[in-house]
Backbone as a ProteinNet text record, in pm:
[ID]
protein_1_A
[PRIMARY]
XXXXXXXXXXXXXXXXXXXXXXXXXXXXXXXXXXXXXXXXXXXXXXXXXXXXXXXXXXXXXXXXXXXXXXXXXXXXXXXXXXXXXXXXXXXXXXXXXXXX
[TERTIARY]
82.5	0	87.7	196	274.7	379.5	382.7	433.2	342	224.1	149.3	105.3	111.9	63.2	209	333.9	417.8	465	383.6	395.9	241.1	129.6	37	105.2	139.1	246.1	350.5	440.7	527.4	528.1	353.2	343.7	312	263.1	261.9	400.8	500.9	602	702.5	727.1	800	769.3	629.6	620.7	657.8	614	712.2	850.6	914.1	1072.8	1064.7	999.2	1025.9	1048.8	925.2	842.2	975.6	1003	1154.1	1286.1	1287.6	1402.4	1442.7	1319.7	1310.7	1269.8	1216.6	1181.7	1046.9	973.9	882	799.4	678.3	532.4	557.7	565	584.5	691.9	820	907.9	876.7	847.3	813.2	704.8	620.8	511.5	583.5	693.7	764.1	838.7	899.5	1007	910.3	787.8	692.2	667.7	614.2	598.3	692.4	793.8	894.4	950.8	935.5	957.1	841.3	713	651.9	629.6	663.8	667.7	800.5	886.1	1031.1	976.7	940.5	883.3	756.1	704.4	620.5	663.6	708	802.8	893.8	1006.9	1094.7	1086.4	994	965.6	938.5	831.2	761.5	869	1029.2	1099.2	1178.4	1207.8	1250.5	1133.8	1008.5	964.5	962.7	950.9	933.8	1115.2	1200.4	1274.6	1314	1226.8	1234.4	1158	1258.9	1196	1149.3	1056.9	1001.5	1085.6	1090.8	1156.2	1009.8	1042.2	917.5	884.5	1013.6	997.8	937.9	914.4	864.9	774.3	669.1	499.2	433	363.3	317.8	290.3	339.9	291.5	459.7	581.3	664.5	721.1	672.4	704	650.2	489	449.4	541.5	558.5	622	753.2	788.4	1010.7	978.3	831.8	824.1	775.4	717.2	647	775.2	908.7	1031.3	1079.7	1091.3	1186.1	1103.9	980.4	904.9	916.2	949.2	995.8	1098.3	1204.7	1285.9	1349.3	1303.8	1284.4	1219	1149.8	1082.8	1172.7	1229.4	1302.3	1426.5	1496.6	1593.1	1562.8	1418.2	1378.7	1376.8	1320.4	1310.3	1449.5	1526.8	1638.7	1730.2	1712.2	1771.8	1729.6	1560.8	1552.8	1533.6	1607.2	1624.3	1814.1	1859.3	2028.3	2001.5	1939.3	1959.2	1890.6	1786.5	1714.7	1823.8	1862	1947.6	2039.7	2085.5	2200.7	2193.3	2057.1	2055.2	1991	1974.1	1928.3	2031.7	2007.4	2148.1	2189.4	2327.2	2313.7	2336.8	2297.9	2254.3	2178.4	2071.6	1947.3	1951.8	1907	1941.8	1843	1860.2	1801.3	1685.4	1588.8	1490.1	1473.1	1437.1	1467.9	1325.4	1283.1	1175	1141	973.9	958.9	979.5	977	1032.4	864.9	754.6	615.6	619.5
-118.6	0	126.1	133	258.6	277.9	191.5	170.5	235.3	203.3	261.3	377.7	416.8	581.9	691.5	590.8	692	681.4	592.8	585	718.7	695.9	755.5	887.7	955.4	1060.7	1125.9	1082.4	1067.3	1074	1001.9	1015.3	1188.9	1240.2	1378.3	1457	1479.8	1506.5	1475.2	1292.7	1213.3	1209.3	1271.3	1249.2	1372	1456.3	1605.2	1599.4	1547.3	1546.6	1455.4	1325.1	1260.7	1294.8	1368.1	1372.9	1527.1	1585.9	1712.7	1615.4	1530	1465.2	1324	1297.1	1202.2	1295.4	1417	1464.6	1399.4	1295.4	1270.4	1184.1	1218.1	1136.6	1011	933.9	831	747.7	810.6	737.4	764.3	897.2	881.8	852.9	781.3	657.3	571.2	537.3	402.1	386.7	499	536.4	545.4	623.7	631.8	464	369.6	238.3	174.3	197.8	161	172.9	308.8	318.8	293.3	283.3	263.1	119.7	21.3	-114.8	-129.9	-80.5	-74.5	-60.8	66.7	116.6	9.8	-82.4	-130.4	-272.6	-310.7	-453.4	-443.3	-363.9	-365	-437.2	-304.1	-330.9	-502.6	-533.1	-695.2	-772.9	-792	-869.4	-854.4	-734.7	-739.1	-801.3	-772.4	-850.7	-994.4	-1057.9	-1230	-1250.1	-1168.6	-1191.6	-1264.9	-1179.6	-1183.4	-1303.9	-1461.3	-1567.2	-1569.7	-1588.5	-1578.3	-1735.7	-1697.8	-1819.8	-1854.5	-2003.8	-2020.4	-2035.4	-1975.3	-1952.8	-1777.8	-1716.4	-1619.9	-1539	-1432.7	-1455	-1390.5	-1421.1	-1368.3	-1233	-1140.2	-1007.8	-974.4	-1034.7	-978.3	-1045.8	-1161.7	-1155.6	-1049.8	-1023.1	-954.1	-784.1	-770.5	-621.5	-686.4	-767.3	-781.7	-768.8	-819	-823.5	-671.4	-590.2	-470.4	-399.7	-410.7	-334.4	-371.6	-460	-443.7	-459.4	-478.3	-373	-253.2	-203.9	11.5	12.4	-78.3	-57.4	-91.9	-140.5	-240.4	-60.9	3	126.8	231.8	246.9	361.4	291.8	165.7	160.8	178.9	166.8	171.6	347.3	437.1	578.4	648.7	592	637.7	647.8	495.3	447.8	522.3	534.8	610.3	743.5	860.4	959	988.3	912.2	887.6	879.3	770.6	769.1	877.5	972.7	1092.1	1156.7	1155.2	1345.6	1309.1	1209.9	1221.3	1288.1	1264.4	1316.6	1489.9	1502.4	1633.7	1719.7	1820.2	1905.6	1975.1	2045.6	2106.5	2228.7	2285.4	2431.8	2431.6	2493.3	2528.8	2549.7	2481.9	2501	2673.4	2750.9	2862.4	2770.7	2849.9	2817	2889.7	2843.7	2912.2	2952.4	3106.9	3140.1	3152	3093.8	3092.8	3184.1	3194	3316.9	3313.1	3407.2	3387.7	3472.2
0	0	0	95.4	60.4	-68.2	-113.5	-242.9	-363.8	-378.9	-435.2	-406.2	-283.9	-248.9	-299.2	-278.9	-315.5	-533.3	-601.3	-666	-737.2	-695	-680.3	-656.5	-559.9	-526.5	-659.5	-668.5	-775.7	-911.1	-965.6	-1078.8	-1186.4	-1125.7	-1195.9	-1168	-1098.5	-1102.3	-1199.9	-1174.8	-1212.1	-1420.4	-1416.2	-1596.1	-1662.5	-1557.1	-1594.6	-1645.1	-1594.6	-1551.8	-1685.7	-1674.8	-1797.3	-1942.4	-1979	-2061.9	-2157.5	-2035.9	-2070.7	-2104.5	-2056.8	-2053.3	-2183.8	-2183.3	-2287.5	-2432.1	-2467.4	-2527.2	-2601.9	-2554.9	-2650.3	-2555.8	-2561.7	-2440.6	-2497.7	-2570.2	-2572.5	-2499.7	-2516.3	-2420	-2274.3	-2236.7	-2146.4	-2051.4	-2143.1	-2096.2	-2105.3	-2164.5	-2156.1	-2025.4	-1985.3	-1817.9	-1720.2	-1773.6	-1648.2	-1589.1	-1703.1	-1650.5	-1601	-1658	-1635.6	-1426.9	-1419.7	-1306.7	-1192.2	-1227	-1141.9	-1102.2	-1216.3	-1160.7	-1086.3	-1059.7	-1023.5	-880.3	-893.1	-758.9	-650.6	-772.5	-674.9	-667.2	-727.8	-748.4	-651.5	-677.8	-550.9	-391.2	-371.1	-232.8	-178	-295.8	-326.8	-275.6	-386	-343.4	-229.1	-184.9	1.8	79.2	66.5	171.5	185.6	15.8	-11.1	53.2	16.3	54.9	228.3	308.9	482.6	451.5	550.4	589.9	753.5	775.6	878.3	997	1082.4	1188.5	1239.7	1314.2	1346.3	1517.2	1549.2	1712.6	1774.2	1647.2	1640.1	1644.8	1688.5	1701.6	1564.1	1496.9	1397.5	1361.7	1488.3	1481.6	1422.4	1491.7	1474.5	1325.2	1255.6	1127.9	1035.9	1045.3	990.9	987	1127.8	1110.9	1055.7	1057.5	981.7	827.5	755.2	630.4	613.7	640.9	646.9	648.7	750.2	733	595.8	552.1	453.1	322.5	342.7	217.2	199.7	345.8	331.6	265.4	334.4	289.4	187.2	76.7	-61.8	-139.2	-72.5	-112.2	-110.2	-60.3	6.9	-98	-147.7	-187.6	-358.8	-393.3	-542.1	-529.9	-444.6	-475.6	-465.4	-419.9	-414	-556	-576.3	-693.4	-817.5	-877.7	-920.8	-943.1	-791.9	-834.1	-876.7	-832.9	-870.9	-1020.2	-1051.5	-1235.8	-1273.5	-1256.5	-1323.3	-1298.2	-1210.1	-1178.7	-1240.8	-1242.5	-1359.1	-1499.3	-1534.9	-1675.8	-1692.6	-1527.3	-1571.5	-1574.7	-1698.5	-1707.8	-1575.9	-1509.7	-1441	-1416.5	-1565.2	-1595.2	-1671.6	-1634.8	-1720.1	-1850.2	-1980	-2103.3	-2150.3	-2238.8	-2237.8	-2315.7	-2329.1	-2398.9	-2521.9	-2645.2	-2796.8	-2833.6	-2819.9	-2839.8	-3018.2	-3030.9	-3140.6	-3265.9	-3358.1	-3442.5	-3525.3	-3543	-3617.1	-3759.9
[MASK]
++++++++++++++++++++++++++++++++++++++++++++++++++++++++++++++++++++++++++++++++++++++++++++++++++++

């Protein structure tokens, strides 16, 4: 669920940025999907990841899988703002006003 709220979150920003960066809505419907299954997948395999012991009480597996679904979250949003910022220039390109 917080995976999706921060993907939910993210998405009108994140297509902005795209959509300048890729120069064309199409690719960046391709990065947008791209990143939002990243974003919600991720998290998925940290938690399948956590094996539960079985001397353990079911409250505290549940919260060990719930941690490292955050943190499966927190390591996909990270990841993909390292690869964006990379490509964003880091000086503003001028903008070339039309000539009518």
């Amino acid at each position: 669920m917080a995976a999706t709220l921060v993907v939910w979150y993210l998405r009108p920003h994140l297509y902005g940025i795209l959509v300048d960066l890729c120069g064309t809505t199409e690719r960046a419907r391709f990065w947008m999907a791209f990143s939002n299954l990243t974003l919600l997948l991720v998290p998925v395999v940290f938690a399948m990841s956590c094996r539960p012991s079985g001397d353990v009480s079911v409250v505290f597996q549940v919260t060990s899988q719930l941690l490292w679904s955050l943190i499966g979250l927190v390591v996909s949003v990270i990841a993909l703002g390292l690869v964006i910022s990379r490509f964003i220039p880091k000086t503003p390109q001028p903008r070339l006003e039309k000539v009518a």
